[in-house]
C-alpha positions as CSV (number, residue, x, y, z in Angstrom):
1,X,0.0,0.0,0.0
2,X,1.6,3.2,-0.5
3,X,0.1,6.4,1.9
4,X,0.7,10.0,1.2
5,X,0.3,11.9,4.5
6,X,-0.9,15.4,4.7
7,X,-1.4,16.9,8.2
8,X,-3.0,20.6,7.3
9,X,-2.2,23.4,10.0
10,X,-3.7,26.5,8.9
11,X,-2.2,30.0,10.3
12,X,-5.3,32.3,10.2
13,X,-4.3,35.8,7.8
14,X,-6.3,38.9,7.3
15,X,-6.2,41.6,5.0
16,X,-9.1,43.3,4.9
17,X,-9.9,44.0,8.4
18,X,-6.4,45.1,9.5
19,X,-5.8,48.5,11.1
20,X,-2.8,50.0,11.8
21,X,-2.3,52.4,14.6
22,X,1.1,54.0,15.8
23,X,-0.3,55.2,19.0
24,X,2.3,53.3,22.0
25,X,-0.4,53.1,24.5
26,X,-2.8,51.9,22.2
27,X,-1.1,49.1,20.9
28,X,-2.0,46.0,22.0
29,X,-5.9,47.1,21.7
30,X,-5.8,47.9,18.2
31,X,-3.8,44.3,17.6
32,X,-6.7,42.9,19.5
33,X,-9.2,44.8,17.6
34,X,-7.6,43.8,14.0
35,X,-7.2,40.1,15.0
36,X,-11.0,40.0,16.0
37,X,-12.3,42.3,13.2
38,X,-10.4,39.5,11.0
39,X,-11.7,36.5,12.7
40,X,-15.4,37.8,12.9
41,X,-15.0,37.9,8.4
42,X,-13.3,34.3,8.6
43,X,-16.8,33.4,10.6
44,X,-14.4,32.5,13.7
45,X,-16.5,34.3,16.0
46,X,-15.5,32.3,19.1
47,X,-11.5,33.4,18.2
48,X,-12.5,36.7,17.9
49,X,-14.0,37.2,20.8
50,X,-11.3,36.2,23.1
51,X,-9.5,39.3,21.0
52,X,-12.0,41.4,22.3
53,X,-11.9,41.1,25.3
54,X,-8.4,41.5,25.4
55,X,-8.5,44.8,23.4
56,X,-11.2,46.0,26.7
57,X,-8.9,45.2,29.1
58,X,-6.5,47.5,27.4
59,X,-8.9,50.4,27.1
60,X,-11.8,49.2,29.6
61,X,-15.0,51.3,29.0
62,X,-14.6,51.7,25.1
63,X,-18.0,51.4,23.5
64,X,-17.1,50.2,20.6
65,X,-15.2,47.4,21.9
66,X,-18.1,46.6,24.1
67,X,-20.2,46.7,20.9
68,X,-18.2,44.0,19.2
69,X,-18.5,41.5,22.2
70,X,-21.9,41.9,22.4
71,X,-22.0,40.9,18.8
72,X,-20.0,37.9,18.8
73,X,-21.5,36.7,21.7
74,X,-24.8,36.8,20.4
75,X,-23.7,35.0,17.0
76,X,-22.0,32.5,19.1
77,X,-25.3,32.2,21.4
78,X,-27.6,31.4,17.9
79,X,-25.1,30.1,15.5
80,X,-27.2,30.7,12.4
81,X,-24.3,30.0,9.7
82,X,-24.2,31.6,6.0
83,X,-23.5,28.0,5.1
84,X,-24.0,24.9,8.1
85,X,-21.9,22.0,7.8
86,X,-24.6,19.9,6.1
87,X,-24.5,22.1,3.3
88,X,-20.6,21.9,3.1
89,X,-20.3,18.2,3.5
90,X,-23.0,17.9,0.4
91,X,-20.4,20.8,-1.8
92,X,-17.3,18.9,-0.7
93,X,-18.9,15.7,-2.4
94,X,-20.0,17.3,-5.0
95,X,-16.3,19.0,-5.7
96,X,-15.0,15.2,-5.0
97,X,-17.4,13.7,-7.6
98,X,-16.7,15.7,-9.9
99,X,-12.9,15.5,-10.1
100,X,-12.9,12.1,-8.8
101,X,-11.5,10.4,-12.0
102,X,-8.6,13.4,-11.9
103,X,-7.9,12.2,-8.1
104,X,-6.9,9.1,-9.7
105,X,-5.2,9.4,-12.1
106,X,-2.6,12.1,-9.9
107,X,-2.4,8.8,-7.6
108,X,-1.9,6.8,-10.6
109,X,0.7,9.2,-11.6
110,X,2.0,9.3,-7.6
111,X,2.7,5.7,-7.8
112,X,5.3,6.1,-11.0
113,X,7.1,8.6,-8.8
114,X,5.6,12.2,-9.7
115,X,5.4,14.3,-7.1
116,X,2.8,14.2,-4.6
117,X,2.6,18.0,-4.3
118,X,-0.4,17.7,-6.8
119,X,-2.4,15.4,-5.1
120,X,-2.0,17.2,-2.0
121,X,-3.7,20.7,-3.2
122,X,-6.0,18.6,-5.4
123,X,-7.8,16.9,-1.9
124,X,-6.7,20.0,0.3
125,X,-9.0,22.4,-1.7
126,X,-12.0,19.8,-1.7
127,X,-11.6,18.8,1.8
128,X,-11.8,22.6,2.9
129,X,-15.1,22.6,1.4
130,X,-16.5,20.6,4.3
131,X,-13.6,21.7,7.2
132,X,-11.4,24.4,7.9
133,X,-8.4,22.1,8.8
134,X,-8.1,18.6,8.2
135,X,-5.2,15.9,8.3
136,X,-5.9,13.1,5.9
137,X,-4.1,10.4,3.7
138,X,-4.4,9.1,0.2
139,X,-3.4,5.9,-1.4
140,X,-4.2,3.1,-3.0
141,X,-4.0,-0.8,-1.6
142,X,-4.4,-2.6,-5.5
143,X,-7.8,-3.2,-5.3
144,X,-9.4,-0.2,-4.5
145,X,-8.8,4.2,-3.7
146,X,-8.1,5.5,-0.5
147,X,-8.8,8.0,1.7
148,X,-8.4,8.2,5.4
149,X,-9.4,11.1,7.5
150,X,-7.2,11.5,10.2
151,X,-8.8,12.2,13.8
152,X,-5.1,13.3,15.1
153,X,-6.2,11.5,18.5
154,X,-9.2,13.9,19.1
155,X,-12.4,12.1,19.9
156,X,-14.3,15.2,19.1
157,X,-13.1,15.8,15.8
158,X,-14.5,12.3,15.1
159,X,-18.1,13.2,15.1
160,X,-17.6,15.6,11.8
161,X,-15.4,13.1,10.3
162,X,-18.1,10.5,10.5
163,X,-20.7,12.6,9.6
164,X,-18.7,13.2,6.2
165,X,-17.8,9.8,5.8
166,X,-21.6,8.5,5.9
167,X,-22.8,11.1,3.1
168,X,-19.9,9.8,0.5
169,X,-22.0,9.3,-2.5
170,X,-22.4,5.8,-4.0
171,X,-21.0,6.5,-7.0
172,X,-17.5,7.5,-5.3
173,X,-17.8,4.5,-3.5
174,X,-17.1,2.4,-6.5
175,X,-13.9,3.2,-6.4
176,X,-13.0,4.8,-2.8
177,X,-12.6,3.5,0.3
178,X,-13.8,6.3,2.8
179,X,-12.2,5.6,6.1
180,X,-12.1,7.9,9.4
181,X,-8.6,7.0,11.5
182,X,-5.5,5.1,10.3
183,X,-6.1,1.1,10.1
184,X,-3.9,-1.0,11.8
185,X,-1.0,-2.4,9.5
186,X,2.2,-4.1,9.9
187,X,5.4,-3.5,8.7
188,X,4.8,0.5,8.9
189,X,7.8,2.6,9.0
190,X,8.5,6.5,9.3
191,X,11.4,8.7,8.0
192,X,12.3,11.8,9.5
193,X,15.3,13.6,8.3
194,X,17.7,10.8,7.9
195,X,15.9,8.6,10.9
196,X,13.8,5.7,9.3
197,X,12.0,3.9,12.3
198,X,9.8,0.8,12.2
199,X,7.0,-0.2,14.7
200,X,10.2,-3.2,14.9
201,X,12.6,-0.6,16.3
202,X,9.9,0.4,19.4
203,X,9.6,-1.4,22.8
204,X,6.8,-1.1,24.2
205,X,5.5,-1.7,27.7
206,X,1.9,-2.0,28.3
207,X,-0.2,-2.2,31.3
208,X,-3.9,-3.2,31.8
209,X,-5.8,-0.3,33.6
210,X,-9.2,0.0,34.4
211,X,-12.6,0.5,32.1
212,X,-10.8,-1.6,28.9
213,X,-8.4,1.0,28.7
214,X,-4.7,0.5,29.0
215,X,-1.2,2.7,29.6
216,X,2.2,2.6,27.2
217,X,5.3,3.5,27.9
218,X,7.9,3.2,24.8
219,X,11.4,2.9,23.9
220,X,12.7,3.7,20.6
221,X,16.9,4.0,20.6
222,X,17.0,5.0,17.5
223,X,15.2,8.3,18.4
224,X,17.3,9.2,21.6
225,X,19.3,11.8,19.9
226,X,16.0,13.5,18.8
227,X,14.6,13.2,22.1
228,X,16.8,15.2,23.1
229,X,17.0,17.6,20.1
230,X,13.1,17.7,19.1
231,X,11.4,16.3,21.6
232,X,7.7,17.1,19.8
233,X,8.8,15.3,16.9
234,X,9.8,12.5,18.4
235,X,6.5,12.1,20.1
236,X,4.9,12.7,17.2
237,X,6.9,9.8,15.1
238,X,6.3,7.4,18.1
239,X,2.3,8.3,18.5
240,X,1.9,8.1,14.4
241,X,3.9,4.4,14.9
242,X,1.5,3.2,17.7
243,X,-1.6,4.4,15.4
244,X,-0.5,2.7,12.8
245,X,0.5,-0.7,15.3
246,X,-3.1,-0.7,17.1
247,X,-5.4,1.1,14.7
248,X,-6.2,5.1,15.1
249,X,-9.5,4.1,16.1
250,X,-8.7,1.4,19.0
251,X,-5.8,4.2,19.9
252,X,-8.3,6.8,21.0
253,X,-11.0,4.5,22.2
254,X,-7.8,2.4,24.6
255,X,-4.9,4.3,25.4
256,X,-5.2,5.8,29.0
257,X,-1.9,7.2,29.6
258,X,0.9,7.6,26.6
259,X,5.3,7.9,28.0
260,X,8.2,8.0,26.4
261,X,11.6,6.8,28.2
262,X,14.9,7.2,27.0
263,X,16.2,3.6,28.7
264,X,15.3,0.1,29.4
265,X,14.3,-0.2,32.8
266,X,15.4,-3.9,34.4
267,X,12.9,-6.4,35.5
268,X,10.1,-4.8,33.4
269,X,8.0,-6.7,30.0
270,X,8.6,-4.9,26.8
271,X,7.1,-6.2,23.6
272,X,8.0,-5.2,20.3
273,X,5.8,-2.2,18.9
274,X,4.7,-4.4,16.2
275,X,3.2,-6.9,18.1
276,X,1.4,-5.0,20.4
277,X,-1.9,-5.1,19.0
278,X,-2.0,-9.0,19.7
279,X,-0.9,-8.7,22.9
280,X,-3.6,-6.5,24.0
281,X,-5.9,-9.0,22.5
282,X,-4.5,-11.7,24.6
283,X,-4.9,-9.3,27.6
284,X,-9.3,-9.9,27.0
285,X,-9.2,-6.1,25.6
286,X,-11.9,-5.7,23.9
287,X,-11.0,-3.9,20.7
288,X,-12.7,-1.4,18.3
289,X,-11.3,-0.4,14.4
290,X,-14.8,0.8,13.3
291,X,-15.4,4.6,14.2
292,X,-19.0,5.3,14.4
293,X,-19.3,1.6,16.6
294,X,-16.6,3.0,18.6
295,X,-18.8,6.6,19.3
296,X,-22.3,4.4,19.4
297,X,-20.5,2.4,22.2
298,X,-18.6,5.4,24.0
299,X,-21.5,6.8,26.2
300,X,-19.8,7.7,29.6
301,X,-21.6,8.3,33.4
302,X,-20.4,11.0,35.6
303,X,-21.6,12.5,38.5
304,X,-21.5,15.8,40.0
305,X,-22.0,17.7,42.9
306,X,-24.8,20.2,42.4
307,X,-25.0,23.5,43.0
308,X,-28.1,24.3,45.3
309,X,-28.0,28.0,43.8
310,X,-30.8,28.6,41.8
311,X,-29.4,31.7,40.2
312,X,-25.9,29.6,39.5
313,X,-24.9,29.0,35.6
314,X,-27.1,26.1,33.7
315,X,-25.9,22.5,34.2
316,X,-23.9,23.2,37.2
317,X,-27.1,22.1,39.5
318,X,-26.3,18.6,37.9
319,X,-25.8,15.8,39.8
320,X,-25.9,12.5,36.9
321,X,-25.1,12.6,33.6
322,X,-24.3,10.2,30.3
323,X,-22.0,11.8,27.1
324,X,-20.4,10.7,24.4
325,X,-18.1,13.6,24.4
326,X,-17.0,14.4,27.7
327,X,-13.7,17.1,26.8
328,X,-17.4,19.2,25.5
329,X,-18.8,19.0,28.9
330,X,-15.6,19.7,30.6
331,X,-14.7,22.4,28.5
332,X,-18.1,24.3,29.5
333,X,-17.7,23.5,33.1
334,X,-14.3,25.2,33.3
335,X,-16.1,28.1,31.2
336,X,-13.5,27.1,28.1
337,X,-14.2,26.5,24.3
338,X,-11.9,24.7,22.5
339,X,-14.1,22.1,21.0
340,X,-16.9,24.1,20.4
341,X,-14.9,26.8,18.6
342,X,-13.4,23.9,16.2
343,X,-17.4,23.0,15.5
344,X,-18.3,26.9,15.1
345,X,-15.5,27.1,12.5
346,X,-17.0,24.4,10.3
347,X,-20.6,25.5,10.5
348,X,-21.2,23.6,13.6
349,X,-23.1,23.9,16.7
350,X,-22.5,22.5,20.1
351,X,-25.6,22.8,22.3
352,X,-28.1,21.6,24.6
353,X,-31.7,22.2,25.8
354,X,-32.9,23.0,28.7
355,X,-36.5,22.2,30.7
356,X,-37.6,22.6,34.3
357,X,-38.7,19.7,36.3
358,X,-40.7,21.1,38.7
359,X,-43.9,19.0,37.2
360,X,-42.1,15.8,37.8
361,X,-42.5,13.9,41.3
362,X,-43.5,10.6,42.7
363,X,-41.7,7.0,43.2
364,X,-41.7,6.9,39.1
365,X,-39.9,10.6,38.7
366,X,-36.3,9.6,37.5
367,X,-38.3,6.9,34.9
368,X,-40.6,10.0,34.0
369,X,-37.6,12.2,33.3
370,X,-35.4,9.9,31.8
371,X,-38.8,9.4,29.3
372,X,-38.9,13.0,28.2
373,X,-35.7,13.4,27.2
374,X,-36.2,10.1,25.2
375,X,-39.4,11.7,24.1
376,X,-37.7,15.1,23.1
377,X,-34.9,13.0,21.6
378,X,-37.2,11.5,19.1
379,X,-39.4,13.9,18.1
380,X,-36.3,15.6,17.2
381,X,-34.7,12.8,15.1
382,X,-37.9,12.4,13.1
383,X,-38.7,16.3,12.3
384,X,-35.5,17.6,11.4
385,X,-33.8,14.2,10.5
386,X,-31.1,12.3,11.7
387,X,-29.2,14.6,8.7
388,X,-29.4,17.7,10.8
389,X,-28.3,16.3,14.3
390,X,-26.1,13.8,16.5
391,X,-27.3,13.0,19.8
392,X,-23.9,13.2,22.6
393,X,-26.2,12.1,26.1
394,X,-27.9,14.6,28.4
395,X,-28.0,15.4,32.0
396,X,-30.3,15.6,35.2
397,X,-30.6,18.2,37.7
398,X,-32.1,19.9,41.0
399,X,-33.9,21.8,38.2
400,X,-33.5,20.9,34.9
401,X,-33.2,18.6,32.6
402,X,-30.8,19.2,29.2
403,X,-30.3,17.3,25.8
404,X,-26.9,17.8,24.1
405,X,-26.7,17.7,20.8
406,X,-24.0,18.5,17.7
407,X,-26.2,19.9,15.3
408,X,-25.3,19.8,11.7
409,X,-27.8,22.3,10.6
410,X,-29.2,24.4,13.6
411,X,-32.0,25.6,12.2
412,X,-34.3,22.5,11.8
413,X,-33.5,21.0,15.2
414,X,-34.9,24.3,17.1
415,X,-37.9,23.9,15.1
416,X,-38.1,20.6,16.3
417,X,-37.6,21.6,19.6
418,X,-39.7,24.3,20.1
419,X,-42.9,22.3,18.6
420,X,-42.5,19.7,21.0
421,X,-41.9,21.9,23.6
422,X,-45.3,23.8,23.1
423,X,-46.9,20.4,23.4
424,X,-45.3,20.0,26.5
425,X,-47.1,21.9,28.6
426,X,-43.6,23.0,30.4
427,X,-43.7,26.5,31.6
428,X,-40.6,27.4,29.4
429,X,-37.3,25.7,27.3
430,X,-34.3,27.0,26.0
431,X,-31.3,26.3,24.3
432,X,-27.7,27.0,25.3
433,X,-24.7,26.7,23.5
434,X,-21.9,25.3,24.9
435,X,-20.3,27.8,25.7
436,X,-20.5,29.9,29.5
437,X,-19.8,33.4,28.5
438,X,-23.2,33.5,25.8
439,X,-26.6,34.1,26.5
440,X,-29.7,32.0,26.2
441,X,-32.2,31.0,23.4
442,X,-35.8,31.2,24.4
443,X,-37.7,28.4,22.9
444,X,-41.0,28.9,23.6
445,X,-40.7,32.5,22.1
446,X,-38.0,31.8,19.6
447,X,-38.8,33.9,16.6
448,X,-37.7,32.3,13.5
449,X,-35.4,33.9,10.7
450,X,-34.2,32.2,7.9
451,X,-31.2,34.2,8.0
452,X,-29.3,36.7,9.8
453,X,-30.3,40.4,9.4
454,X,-27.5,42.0,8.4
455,X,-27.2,45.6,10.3
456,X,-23.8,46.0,9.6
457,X,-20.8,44.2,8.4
458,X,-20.2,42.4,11.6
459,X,-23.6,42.9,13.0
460,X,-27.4,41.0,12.8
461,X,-30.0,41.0,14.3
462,X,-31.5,37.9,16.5
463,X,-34.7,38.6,18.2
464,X,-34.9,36.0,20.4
465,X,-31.9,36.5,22.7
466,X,-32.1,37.3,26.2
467,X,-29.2,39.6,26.7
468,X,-26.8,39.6,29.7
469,X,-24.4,41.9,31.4
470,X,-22.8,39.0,33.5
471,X,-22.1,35.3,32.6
472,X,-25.1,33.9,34.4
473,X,-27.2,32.5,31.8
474,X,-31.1,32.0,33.0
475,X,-34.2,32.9,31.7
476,X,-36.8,34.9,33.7
């Protein structure tokens, strides 16, 4: 099989929307203000905004710094998107279908030894149809076309992946394998520089934890002296061996705890790199080298301690919960937004809904509860189709209950939403982004727009938002 790798890092760059002042004093605002003014055009409100706020702590009290974070916050709080990442999965295809017979005849051409420079733009511009940034390989295995979308470890960039995966049209499949994380392989090797190391040139030692999962530590001596002189690289070239050894997918879903050491340590088991997938078959691992089986299976229990404080944040009066994507949940909890800033970025929103529970009680309240969110759940699914939205778990509080969701096109799902919710008979429902620093969407009153209404260039209008002068997100 021959693989060409392409890992795309893209450095955000602004021309339009950069201002220049000279003023000393004023210097790091009017960075701030260019860098935001930038990312709000490149639709990367979430970026922008932490420029923002930067540029008011430099000059605090300027209006029309305090304008622009009221305007990214409220694009962030209803992400209504010029074009959702439904609608660029279904252009991406459509870009791939149509050159897909040029595609293969550059891999064709790869294999005689052209350069691979071609292929690389050729899938890099249809990719970024669909995603901002995306790592991916090519090849071709004899029988069939390749190409492998490469989670880079990240369970949450997974869920897009799939999603893009499943809507490959048949007539690409004819010819193309679509797969989402490296598959294992043996005799995989890397060459860095001058270094060429094999999955045979890693010791490995491996320990059994709990919950199916397990912890490595490896040994490569051939990558000592980068150790010490690159010490990212060498990570990297040992993390790309071991997803090529166990599988992307079965890396992610298993691997607990990840160490390097730079000598054998007496007394302890090592195994060769190459081996190790077997090994942790012997060990009763249970593995998993399908993607969307992995997520299906991947649902997670926590528990929290709830905050009695009716006027506190939403979710933090939680005490149980089940996700499929827990770095989401922690993210909002420690009022960050990594994840849901990659999402935003691709036309993506990360959200939940929100319900009081004040009309449930009895012996058969949990049961009751647990059946409305089921309820809300499928009445969901089946108006704005499974197409539009991804289901992660929800969670139950002193108050309220919540539904998260990854919704591929925002627009339907609230409609959804807010029908059932008026056949509810709850007082009030809402949805929340997740995200702490954003207000709150109003179901029961949402007012619908098809679009945003464009005030200004960085401005729209959304009717339904209850605005907020602090973080604390509840509606009256």
């Amino acid at each position: 099989m021959c693989l060409f790798v392409f890992s795309a890092v893209y450095f955000i760059t602004v021309s339009s929307f950069f201002f220049f002042f000279f003023q000393a004093e004023d210097g790091i605002r009017d960075f701030c203000l260019s860098r935001g003014l930038g990312d709000v055009y490149k639709r990367q409100e979430g970026l922008a905004l932490k420029y923002f706020e930067k540029a008011l702590e430099a000059r605090p009290g300027d209006k029309d710094t305090e304008e622009f974070i009221e305007d990214c916050r409220n694009r962030l709080a209803l992400p209504w998107f010029e074009k959702n990442f439904r609608k660029r999965t279904q252009d991406a295809w459509i870009a791939f279908q149509r050159e897909e017979e040029t595609l293969r005849l550059l891999v064709d051409a790869r294999k005689q030894g052209d350069e691979s420079e071609k292929i690389i733009a050729r899938f890099d511009k249809i990719l970024k149809n669909a995603f901002t940034d995306v790592a991916f390989e090519v090849g071709f295995d004899g029988k069939k076309y390749q190409l492998t979308l490469i989670p880079e470890g990240d369970k949450s960039k997974l869920f897009p992946l799939i999603y893009f995966q499943n809507h490959a049209p048949a007539a690409v499949l004819e010819c193309w394998d679509i797969w989402v994380g490296r598959q294992a392989s043996q005799g995989f090797d890397l060459q860095i520089d001058k270094v060429r190391v094999s999955t045979e040139d890693v010791m490995v030692r491996v320990e059994k934890t709990s919950n199916n999962s397990i912890s490595l530590t490896l040994y490569c001596e051939k990558l000592i002296p980068l150790l010490h002189e690159n010490e990212n690289k060498a990570w990297w070239i040992l993390s790309s061996l071991t997803d090529q050894a166990l599988g992307e997918i079965n890396a992610i879903a298993l691997i607990e705890s990840f160490d390097v050491e730079e000598y054998l340590r007496k007394g302890k088991d090592y195994v060769s790199l190459s081996d190790l997938l077997q090994v942790i078959k012997n060990m009763g691992i249970v593995l998993c080298s399908d993607a969307e089986e992995y997520l299906e299976n991947s649902y997670q229990t926590y528990e929290m301690e709830p905050v009695e404080d009716t006027d506190a944040d939403w979710r933090l009066d939680t005490y149980i919960g089940t996700t499929r994507l827990p770095a989401i949940i922690q993210d909002y909890l420690m009022n960050e937004s990594r994840v849901v800033d990659e999402y935003h970025a691709d036309g993506i929103a990360a959200g939940f809904l929100i319900y009081p529970l004040n009309s449930f009680s009895g012996d058969e309240r949990a049961k009751e509860i647990l059946d409305m969110r089921d309820a809300l759940e499928e009445a969901i699914a089946e108006a704005a189709g499974e197409d539009a939205v991804t289901f992660l778990g929800g969670a139950t509080g002193l108050y309220c209950g919540y539904l998260d969701f990854i919704a591929w096109d925002i627009s339907p799902v609230l409609e959804a939403a807010e029908d059932f919710f008026r056949k509810s008979g709850l007082d009030w429902a809402a949805f929340h982004s997740f995200r702490r620093d954003v207000s709150t969407v109003k179901l029961l009153s949402l007012i619908h727009i098809s679009e945003p209404t464009r005030q200004a260039e960085i401005s729209y209008a959304v009717f339904c938002l209850k605005k907020k002068n602090t973080t604390k997100q509840k509606v009256q």
